[in-house]
Backbone as a chain_set.jsonl record, in Angstrom:
{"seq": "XXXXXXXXXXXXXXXXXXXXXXXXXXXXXXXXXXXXXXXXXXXXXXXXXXXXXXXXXXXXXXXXXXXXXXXX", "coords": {"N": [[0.85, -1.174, 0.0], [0.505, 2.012, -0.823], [0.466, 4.662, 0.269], [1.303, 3.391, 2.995], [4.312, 4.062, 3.134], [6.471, 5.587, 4.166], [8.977, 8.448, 4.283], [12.09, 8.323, 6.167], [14.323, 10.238, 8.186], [16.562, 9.937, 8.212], [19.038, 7.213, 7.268], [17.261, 3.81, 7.301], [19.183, 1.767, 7.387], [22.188, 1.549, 8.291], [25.53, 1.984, 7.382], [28.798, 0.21, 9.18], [31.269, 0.134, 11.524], [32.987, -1.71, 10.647], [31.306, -2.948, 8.497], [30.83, -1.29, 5.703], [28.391, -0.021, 3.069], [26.332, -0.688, 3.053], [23.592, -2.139, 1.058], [20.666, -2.051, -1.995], [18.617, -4.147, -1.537], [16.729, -7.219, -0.795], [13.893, -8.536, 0.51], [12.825, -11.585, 2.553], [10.994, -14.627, 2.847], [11.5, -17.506, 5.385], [10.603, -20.605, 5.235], [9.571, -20.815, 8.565], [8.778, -18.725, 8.722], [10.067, -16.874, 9.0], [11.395, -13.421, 9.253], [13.836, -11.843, 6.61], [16.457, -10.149, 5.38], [17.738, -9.816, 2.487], [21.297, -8.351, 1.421], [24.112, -6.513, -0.398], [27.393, -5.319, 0.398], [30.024, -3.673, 0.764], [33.616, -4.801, 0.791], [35.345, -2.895, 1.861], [36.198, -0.008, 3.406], [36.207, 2.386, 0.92], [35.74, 0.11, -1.314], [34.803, 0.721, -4.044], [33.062, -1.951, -6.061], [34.078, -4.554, -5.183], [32.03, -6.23, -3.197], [30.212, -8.207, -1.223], [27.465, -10.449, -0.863], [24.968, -10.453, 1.701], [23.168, -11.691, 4.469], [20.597, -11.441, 6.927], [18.391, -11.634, 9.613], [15.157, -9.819, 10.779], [13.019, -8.026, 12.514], [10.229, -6.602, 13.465], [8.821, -3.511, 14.725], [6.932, -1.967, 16.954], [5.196, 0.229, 15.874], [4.605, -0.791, 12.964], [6.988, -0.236, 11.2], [10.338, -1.689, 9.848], [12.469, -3.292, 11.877], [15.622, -3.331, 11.237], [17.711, -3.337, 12.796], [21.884, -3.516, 12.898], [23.746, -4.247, 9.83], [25.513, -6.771, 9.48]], "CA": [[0.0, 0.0, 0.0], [1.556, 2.86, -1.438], [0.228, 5.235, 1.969], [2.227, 2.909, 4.027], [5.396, 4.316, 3.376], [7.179, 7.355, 4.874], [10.792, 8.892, 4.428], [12.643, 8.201, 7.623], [15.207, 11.214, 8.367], [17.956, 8.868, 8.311], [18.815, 5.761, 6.445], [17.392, 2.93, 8.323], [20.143, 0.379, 7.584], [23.446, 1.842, 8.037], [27.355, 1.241, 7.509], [29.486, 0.437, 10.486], [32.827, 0.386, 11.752], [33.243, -2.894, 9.689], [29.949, -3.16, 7.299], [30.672, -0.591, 4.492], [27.84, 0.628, 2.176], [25.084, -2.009, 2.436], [22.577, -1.7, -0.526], [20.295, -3.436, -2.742], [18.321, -4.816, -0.922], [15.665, -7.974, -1.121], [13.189, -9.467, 1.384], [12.479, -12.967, 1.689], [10.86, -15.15, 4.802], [11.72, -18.754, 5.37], [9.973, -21.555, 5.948], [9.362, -20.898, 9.424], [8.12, -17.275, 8.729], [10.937, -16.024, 9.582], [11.852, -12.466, 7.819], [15.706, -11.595, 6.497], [17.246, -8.919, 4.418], [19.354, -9.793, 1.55], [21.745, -6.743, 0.809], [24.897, -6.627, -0.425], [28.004, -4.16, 1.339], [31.561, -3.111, 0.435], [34.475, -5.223, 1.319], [36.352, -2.202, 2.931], [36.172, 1.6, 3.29], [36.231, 2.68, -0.45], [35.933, -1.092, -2.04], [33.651, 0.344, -5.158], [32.304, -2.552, -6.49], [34.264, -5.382, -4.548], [30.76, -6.089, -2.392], [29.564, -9.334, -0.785], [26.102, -10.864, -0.516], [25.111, -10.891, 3.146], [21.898, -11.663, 4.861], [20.167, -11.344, 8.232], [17.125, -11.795, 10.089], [14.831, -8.594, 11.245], [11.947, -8.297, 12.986], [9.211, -5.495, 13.356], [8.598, -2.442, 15.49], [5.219, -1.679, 17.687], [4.104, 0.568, 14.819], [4.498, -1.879, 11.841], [8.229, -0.751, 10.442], [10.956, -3.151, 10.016], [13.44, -2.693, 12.605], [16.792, -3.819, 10.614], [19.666, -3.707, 13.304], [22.575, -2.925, 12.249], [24.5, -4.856, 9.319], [26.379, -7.883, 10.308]], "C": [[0.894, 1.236, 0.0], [1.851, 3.771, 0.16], [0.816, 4.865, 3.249], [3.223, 3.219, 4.257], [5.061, 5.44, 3.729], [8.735, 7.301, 4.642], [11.322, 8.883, 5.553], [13.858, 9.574, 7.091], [16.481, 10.895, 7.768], [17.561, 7.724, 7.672], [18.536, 5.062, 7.417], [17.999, 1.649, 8.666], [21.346, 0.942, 7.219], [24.969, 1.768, 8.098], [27.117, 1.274, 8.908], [30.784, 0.632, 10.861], [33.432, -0.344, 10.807], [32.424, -3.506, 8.372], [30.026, -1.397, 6.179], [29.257, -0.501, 3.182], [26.921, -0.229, 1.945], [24.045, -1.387, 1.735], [21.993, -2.766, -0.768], [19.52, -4.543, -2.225], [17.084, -6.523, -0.991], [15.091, -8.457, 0.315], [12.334, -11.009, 1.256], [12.092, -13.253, 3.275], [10.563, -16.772, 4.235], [10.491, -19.24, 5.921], [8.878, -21.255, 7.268], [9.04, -19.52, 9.916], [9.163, -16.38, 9.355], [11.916, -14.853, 8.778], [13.359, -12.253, 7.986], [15.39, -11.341, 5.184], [18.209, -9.518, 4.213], [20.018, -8.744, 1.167], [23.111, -7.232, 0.45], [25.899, -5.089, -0.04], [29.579, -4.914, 0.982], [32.277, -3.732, 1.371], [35.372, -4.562, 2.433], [35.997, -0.577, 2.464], [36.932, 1.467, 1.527], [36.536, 1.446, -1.717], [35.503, -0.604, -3.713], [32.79, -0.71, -5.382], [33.274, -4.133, -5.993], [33.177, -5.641, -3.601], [31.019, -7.873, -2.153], [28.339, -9.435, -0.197], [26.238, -11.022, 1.414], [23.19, -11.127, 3.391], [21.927, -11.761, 6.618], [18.522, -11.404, 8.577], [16.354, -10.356, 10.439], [13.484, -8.705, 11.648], [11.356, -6.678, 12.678], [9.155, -5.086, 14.614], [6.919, -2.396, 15.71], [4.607, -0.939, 16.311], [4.357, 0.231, 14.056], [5.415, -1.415, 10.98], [8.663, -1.656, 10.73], [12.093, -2.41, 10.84], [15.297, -4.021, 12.253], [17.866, -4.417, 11.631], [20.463, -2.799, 12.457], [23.023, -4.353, 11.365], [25.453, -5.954, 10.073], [27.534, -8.325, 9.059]], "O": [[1.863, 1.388, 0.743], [2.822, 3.71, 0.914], [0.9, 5.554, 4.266], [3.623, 2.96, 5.392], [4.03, 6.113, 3.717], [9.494, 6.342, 4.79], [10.824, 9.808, 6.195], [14.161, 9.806, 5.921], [17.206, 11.532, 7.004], [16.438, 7.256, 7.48], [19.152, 5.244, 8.466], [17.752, 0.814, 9.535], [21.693, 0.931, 6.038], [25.463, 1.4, 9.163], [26.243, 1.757, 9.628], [31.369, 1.543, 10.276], [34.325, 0.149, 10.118], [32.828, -4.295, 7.517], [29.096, -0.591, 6.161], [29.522, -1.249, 2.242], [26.626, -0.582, 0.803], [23.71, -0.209, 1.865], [22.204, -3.905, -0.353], [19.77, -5.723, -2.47], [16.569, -6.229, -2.07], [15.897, -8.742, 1.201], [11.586, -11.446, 0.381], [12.434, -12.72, 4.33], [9.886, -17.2, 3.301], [9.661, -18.729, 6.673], [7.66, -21.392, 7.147], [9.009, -19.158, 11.092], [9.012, -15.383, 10.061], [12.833, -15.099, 7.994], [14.014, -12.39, 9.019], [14.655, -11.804, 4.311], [19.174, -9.824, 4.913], [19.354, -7.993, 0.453], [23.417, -8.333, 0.908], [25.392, -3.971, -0.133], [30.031, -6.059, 0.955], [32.02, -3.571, 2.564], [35.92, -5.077, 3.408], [35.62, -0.171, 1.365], [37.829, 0.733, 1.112], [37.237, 1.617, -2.714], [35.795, -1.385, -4.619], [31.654, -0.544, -4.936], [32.949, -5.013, -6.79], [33.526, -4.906, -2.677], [31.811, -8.586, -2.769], [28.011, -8.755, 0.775], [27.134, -11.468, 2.13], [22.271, -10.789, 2.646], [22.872, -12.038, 7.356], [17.63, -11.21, 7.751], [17.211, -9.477, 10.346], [12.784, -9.537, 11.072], [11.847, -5.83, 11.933], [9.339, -5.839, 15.57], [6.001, -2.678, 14.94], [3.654, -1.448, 15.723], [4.783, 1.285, 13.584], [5.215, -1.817, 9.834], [8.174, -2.501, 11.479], [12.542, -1.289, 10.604], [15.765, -5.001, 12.831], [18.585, -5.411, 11.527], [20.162, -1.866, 11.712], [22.803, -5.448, 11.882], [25.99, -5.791, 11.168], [28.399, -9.171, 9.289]]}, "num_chains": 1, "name": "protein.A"}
């Protein structure tokens, strides 16, 4: 539903000390209903296009965003 979204201020999935430039993202939920973000993120501070697939699990917030975490 288009009305569902909103612009958050801030990105809501962002680098870290060690997780560079995650992007790209896909959602998928296993088996066991369990949701995870496919993204892929930069080998090292200024990799370009050296990236690796990563995934993670994420759950949901009281008012019905997705509350990401941070990158792993």
């Amino acid at each position: 539903n288009q009305q569902s979204w909103r612009k958050e201020p801030q990105p809501v999935f962002q680098k870290t000390d060690t997780i560079f430039a995650p992007g790209h993202c896909s959602f998928v939920q296993d088996k066991n209903e369990q949701n995870w973000i496919i993204y892929h993120a930069a080998r090292s501070s200024g990799a370009g296009w050296a990236r690796q697939v990563r995934a993670k699990t994420f759950s949901w917030k009281d008012d019905g965003s997705p509350d990401f975490g941070q990158p792993l």
